[in-house]
N, CA, C and O atoms as a printed pandas DataFrame, in Angstrom:
     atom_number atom_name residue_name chain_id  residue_number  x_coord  y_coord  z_coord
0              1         N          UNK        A               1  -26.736  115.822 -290.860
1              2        CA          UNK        A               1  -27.455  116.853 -291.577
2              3         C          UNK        A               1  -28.161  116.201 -292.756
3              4         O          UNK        A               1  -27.747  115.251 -293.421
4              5         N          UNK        A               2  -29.346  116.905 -292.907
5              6        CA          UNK        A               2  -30.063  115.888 -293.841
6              7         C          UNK        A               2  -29.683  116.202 -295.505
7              8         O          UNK        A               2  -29.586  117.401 -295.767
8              9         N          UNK        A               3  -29.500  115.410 -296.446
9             10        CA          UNK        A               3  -29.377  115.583 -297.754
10            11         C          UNK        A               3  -30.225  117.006 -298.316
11            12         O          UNK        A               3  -31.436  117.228 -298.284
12            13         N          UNK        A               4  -29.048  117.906 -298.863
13            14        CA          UNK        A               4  -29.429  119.480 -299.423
14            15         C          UNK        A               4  -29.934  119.311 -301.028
15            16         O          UNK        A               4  -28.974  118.889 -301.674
16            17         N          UNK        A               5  -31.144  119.505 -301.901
17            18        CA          UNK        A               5  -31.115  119.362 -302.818
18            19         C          UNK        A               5  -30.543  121.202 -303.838
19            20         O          UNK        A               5  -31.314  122.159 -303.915
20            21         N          UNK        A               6  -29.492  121.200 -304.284
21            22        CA          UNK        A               6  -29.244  122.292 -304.411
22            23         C          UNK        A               6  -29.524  122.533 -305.923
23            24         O          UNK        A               6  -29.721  121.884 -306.950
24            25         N          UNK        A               7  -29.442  123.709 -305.535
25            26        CA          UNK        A               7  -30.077  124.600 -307.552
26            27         C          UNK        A               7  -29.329  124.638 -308.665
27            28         O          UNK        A               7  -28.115  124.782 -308.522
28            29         N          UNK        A               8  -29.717  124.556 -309.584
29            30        CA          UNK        A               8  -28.880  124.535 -310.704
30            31         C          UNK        A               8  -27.791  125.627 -311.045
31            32         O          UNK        A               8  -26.898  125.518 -311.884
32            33         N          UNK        A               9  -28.061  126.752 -310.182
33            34        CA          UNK        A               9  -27.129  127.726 -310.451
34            35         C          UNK        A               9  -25.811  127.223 -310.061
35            36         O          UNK        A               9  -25.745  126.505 -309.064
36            37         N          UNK        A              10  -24.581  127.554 -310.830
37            38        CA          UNK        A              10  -23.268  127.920 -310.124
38            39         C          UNK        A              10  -22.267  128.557 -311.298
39            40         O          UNK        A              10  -22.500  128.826 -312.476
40            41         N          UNK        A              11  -21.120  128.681 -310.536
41            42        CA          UNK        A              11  -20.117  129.720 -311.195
42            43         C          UNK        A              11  -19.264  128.972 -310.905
43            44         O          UNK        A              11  -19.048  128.989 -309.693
44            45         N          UNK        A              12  -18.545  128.181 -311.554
45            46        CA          UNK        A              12  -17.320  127.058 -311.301
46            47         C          UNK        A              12  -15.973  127.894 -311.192
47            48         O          UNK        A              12  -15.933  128.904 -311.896
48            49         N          UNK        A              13  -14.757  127.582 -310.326
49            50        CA          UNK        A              13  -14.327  128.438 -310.607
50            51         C          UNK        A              13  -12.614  127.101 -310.267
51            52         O          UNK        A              13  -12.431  126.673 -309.128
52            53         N          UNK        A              14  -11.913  126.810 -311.117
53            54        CA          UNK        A              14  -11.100  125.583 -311.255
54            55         C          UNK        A              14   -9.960  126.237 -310.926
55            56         O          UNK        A              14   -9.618  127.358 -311.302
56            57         N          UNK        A              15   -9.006  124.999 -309.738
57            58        CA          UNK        A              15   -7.628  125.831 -309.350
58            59         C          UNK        A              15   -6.593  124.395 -310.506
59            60         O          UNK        A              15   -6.872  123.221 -310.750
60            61         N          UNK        A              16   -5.765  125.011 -310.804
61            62        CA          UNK        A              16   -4.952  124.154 -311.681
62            63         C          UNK        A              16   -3.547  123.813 -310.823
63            64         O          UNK        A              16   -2.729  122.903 -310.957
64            65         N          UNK        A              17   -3.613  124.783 -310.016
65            66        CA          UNK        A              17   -2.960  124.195 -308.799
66            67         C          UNK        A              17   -3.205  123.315 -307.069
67            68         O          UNK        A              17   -2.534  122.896 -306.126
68            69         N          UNK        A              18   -4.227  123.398 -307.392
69            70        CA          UNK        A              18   -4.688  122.442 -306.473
70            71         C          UNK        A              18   -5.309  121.296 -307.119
71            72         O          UNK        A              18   -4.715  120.288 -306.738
72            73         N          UNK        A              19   -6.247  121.010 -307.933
73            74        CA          UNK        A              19   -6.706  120.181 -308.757
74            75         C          UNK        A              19   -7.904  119.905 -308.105
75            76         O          UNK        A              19   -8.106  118.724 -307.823
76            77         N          UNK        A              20   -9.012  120.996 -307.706
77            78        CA          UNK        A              20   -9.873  121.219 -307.186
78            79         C          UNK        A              20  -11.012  122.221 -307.665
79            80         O          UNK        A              20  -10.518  123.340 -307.804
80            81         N          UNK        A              21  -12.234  122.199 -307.934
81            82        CA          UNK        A              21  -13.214  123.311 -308.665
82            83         C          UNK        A              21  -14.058  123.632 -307.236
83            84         O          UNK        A              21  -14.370  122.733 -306.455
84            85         N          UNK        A              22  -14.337  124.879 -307.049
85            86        CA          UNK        A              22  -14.897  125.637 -306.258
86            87         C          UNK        A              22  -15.994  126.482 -306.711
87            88         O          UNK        A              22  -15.831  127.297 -307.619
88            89         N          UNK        A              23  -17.387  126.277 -305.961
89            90        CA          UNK        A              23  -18.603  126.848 -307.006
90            91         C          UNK        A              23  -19.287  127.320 -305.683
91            92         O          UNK        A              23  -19.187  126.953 -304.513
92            93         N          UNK        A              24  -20.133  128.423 -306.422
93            94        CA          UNK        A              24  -21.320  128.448 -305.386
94            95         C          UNK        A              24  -22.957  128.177 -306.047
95            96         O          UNK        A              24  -23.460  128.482 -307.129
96            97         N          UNK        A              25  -23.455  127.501 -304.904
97            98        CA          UNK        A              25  -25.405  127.619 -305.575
98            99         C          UNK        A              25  -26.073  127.908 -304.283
99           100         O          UNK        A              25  -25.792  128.177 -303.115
100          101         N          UNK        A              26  -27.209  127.703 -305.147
101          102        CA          UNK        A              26  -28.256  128.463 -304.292
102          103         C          UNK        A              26  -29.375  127.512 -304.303
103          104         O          UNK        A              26  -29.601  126.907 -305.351
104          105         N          UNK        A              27  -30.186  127.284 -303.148
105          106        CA          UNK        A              27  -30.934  126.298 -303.100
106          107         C          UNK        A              27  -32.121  126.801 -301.576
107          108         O          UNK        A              27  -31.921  127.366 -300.501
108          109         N          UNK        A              28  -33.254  126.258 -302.220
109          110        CA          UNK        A              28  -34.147  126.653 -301.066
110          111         C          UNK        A              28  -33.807  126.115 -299.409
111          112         O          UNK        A              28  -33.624  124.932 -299.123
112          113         N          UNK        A              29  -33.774  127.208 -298.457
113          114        CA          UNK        A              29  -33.382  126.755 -296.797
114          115         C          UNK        A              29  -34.605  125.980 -296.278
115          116         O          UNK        A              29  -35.739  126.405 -296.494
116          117         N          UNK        A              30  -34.410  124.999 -295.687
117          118        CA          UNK        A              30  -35.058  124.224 -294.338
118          119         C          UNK        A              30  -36.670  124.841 -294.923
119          120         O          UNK        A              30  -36.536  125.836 -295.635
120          121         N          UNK        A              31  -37.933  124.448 -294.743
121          122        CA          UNK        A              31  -38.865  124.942 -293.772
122          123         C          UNK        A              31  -38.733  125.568 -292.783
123          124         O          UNK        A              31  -39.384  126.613 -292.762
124          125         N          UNK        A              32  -38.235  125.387 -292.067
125          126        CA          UNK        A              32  -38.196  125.974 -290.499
126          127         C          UNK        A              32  -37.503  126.984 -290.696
127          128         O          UNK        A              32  -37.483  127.872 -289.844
128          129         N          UNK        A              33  -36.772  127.085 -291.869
129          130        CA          UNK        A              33  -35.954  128.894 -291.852
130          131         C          UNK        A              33  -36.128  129.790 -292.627
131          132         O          UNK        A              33  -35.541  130.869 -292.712
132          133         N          UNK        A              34  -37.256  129.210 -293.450
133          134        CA          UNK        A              34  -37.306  129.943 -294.691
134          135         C          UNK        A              34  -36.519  130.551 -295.716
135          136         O          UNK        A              34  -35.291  130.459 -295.730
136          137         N          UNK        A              35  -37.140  131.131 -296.518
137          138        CA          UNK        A              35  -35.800  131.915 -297.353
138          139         C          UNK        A              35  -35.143  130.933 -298.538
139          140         O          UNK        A              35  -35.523  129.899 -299.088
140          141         N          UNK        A              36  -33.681  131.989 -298.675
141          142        CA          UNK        A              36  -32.633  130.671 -299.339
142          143         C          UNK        A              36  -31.481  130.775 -298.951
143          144         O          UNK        A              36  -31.061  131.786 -298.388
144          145         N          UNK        A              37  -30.767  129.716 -299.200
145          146        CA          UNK        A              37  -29.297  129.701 -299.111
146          147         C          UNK        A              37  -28.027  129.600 -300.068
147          148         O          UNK        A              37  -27.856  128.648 -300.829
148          149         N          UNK        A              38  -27.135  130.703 -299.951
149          150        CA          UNK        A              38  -26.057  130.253 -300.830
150          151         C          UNK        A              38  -24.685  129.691 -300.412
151          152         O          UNK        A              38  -24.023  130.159 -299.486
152          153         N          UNK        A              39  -24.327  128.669 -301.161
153          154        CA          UNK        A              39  -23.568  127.718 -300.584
154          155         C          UNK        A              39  -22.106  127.716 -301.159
155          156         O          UNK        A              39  -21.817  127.836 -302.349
156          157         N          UNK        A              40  -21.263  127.564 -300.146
157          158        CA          UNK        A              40  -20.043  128.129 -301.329
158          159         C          UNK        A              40  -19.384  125.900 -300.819
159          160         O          UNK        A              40  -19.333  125.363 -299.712
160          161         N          UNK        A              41  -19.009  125.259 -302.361
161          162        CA          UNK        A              41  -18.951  124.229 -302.222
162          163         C          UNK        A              41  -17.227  124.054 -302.763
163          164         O          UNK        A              41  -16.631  125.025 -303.228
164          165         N          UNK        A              42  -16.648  122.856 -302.639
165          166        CA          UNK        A              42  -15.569  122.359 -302.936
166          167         C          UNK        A              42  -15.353  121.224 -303.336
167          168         O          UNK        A              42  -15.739  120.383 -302.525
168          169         N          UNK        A              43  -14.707  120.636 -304.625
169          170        CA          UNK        A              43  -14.438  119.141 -304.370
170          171         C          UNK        A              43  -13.429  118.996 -305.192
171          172         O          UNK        A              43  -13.072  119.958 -305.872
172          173         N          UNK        A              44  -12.850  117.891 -305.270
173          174        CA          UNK        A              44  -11.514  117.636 -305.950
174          175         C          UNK        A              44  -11.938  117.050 -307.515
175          176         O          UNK        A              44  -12.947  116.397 -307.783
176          177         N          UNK        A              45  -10.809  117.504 -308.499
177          178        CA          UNK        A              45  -11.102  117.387 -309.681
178          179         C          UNK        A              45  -11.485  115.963 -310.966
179          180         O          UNK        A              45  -11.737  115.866 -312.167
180          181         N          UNK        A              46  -11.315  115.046 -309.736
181          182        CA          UNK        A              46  -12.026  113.714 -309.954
182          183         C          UNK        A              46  -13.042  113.315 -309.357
183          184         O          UNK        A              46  -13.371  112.136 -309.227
184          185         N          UNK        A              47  -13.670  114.357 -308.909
185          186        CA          UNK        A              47  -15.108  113.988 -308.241
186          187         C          UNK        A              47  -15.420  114.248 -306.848
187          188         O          UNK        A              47  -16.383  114.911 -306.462
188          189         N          UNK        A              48  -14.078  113.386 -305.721
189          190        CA          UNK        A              48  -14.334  113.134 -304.570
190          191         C          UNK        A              48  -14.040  114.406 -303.610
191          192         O          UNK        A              48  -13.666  115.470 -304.103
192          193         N          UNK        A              49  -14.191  114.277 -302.480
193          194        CA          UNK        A              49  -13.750  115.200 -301.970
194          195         C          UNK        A              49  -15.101  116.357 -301.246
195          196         O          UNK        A              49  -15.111  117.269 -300.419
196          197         N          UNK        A              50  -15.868  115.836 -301.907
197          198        CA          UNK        A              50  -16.848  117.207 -302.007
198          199         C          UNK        A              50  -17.053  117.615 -300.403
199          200         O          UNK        A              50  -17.268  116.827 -299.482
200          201         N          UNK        A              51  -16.897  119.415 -300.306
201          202        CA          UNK        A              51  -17.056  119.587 -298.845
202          203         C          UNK        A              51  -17.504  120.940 -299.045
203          204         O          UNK        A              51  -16.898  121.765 -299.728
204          205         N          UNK        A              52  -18.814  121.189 -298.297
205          206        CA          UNK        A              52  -19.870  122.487 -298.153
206          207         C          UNK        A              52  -18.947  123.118 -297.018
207          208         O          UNK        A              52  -18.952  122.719 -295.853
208          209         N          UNK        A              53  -18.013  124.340 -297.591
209          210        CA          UNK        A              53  -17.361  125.387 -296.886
210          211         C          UNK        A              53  -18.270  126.471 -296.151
211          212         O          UNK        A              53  -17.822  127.033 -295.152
212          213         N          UNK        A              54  -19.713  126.810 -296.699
213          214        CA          UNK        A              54  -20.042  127.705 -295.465
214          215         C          UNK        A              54  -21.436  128.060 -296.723
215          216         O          UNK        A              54  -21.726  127.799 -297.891
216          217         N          UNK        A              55  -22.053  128.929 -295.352
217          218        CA          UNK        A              55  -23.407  129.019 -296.532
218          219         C          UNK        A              55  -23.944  130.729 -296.197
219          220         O          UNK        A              55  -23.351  131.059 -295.171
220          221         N          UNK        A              56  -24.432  131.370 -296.467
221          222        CA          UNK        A              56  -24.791  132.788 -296.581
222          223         C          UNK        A              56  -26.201  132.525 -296.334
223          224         O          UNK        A              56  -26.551  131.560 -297.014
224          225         N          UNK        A              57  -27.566  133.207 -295.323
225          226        CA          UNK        A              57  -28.936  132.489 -295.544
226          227         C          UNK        A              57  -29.527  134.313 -296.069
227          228         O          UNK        A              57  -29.233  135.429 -295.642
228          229         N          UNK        A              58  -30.325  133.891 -297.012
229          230        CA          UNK        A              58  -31.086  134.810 -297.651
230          231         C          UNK        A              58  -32.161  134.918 -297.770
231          232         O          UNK        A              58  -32.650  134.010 -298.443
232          233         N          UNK        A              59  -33.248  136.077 -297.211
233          234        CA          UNK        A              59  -34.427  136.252 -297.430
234          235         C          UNK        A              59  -35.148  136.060 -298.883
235          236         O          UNK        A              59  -36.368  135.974 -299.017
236          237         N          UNK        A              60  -34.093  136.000 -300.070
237          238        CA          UNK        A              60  -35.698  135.780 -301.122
238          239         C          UNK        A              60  -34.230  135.358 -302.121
239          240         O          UNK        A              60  -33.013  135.496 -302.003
240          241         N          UNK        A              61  -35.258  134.730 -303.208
241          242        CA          UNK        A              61  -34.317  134.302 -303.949
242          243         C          UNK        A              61  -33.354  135.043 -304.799
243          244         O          UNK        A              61  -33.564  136.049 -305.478
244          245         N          UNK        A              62  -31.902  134.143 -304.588
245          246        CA          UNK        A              62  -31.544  135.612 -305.166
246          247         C          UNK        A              62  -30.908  135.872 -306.810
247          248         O          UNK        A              62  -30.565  134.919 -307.509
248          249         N          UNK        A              63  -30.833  137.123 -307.214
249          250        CA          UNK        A              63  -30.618  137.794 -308.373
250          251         C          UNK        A              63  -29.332  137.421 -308.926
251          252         O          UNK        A              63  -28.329  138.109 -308.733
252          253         N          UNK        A              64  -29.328  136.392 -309.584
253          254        CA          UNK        A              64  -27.692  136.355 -310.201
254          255         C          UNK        A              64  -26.884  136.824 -310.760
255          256         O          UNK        A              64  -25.718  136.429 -310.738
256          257         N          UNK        A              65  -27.386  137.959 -311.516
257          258        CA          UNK        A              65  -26.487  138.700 -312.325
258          259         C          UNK        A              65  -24.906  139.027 -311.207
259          260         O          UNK        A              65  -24.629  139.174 -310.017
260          261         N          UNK        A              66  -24.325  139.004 -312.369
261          262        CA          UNK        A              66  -23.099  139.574 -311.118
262          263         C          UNK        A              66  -23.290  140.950 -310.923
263          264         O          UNK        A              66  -22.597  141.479 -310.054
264          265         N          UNK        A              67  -24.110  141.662 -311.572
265          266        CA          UNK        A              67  -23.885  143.304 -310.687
266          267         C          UNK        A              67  -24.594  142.980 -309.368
267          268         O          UNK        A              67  -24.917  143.948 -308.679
268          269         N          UNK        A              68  -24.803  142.079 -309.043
269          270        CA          UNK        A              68  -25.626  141.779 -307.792
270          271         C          UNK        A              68  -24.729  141.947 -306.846
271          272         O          UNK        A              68  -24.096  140.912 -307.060
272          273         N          UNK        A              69  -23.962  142.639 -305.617
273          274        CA          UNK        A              69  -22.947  143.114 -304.781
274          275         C          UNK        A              69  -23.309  142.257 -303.122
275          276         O          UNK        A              69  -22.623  142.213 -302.101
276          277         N          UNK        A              70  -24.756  141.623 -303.453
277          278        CA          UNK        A              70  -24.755  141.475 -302.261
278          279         C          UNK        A              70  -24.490  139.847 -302.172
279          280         O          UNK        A              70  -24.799  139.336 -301.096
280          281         N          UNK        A              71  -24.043  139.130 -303.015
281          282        CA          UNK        A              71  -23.910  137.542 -303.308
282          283         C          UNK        A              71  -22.717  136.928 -302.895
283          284         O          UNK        A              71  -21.770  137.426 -303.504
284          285         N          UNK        A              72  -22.403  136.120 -302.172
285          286        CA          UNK        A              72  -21.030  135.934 -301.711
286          287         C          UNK        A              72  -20.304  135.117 -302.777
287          288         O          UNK        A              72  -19.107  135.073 -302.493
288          289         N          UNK        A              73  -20.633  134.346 -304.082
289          290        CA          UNK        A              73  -19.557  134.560 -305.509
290          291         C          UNK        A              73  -19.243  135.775 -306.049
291          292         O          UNK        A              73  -18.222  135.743 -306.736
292          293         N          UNK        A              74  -19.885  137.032 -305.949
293          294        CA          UNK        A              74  -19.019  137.871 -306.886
294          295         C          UNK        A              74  -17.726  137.920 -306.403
295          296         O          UNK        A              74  -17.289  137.931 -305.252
296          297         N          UNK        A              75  -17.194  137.948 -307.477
297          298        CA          UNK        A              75  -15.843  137.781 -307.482
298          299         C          UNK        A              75  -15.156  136.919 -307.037
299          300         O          UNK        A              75  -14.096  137.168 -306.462
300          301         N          UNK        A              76  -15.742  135.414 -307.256
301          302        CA          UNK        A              76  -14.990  134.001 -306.520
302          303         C          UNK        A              76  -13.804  134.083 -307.597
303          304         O          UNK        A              76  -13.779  134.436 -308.776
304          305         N          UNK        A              77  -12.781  133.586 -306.655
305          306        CA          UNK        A              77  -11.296  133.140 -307.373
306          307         C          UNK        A              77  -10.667  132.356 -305.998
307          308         O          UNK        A              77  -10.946  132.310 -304.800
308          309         N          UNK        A              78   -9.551  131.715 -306.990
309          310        CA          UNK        A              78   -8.963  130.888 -306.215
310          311         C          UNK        A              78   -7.173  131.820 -306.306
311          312         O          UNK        A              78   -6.528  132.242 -307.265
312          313         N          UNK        A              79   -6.897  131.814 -304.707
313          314        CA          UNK        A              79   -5.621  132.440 -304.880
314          315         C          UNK        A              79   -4.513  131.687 -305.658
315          316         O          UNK        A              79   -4.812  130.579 -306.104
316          317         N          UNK        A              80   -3.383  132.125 -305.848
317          318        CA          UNK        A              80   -2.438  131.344 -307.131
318          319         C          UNK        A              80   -1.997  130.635 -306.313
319          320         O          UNK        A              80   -1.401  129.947 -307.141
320          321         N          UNK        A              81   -1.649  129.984 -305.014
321          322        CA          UNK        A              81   -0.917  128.951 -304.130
322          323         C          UNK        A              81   -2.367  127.658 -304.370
323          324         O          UNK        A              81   -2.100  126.458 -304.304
324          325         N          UNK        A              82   -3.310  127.972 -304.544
325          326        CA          UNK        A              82   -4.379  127.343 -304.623
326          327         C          UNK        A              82   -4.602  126.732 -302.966
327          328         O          UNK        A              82   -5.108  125.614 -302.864
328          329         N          UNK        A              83   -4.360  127.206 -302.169
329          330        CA          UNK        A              83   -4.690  127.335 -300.663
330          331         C          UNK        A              83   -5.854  127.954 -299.982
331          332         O          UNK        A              83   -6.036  127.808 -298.773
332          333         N          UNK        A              84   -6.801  128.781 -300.896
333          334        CA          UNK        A              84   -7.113  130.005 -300.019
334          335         C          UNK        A              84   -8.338  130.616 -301.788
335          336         O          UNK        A              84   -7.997  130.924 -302.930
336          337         N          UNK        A              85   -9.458  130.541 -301.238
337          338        CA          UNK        A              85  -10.344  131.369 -302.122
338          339         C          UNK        A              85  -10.813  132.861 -301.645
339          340         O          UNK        A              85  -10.861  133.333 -300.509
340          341         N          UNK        A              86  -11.074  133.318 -302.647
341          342        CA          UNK        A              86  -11.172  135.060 -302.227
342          343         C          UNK        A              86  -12.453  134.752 -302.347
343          344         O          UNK        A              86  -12.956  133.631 -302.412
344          345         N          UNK        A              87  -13.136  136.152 -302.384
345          346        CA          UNK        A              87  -14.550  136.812 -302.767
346          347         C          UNK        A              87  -15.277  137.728 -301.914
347          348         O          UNK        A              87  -15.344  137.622 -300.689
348          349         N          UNK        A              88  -15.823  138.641 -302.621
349          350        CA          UNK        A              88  -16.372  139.911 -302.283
350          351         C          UNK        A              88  -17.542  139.442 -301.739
351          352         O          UNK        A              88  -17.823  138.307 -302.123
352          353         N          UNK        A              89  -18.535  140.081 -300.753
353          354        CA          UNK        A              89  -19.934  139.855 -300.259
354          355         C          UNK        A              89  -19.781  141.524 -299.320
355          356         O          UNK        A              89  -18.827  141.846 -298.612
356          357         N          UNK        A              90  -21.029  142.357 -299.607
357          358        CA          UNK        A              90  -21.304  143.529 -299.247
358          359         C          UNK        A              90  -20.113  143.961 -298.738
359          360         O          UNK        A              90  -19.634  144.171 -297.623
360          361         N          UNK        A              91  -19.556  144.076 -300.620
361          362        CA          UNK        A              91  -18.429  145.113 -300.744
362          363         C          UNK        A              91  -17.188  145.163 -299.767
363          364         O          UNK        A              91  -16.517  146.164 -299.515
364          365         N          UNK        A              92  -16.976  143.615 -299.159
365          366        CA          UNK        A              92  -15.884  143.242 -298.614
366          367         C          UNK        A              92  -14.942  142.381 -299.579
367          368         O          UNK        A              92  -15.523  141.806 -300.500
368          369         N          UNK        A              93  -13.634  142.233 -299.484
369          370        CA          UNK        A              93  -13.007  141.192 -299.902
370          371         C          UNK        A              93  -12.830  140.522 -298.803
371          372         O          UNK        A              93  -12.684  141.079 -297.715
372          373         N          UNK        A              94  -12.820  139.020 -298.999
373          374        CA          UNK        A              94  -12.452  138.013 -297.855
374          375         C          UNK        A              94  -11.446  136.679 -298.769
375          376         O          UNK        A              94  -11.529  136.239 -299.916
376          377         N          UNK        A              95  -10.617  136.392 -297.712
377          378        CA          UNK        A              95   -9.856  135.278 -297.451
378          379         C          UNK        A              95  -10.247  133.942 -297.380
379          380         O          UNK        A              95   -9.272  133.592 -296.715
380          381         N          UNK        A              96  -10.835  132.984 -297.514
381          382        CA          UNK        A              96  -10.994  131.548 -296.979
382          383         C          UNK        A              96   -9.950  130.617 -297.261
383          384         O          UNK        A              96   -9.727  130.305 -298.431
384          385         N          UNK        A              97   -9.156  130.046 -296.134
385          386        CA          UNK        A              97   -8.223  128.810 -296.435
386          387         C          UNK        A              97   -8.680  127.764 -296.655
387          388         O          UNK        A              97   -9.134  127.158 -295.685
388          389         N          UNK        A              98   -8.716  127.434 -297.347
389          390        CA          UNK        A              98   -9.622  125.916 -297.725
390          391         C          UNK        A              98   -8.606  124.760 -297.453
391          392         O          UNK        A              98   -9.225  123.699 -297.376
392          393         N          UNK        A              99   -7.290  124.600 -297.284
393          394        CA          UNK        A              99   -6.585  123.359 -296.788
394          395         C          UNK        A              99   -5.701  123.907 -295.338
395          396         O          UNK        A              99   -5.016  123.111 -294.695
């Protein structure tokens, strides 16, 4: 996959039990797909590690405020086992196991 140059936006969100920060940004998609994408990312708290968990693709750029309901960070957290990140996207809560 070719190198993603991603946007300055993110919402860091640090597990003190895993020793890992979890963010999302947003960065323009492909040519060929137009739009944008938001990227929910991972890496370990010395740097390495870094691994793109999944991406959301969006017709226009999008609105950061958090009253924004349709963004898959509102409401990023990391569960307290530090196993598993939450977050809301059109007014769902979801699960992700990240180890």
């Amino acid at each position: 996959r070719p190198a993603t140059n991603y946007g300055s936006e993110c919402l860091p969100k640090i597990s003190s039990v895993a020793g890992e920060v979890a963010w999302i940004v947003w960065y323009q998609a492909p040519a060929q797909e137009g739009g944008y994408r938001c990227s929910l990312l991972r890496v370990k708290t010395d740097g390495t590690g870094l691994r793109d968990l999944g991406y959301v693709a969006m017709a226009s750029e999008p609105d950061l405020g958090d009253a924004n309901p349709d963004l898959p960070y509102h409401h990023l957290n990391w569960l307290p086992d530090g196993k598993s990140l939450s977050f809301v996207y059109k007014g769902t809560l979801y699960l992700l196991p990240v180890r």
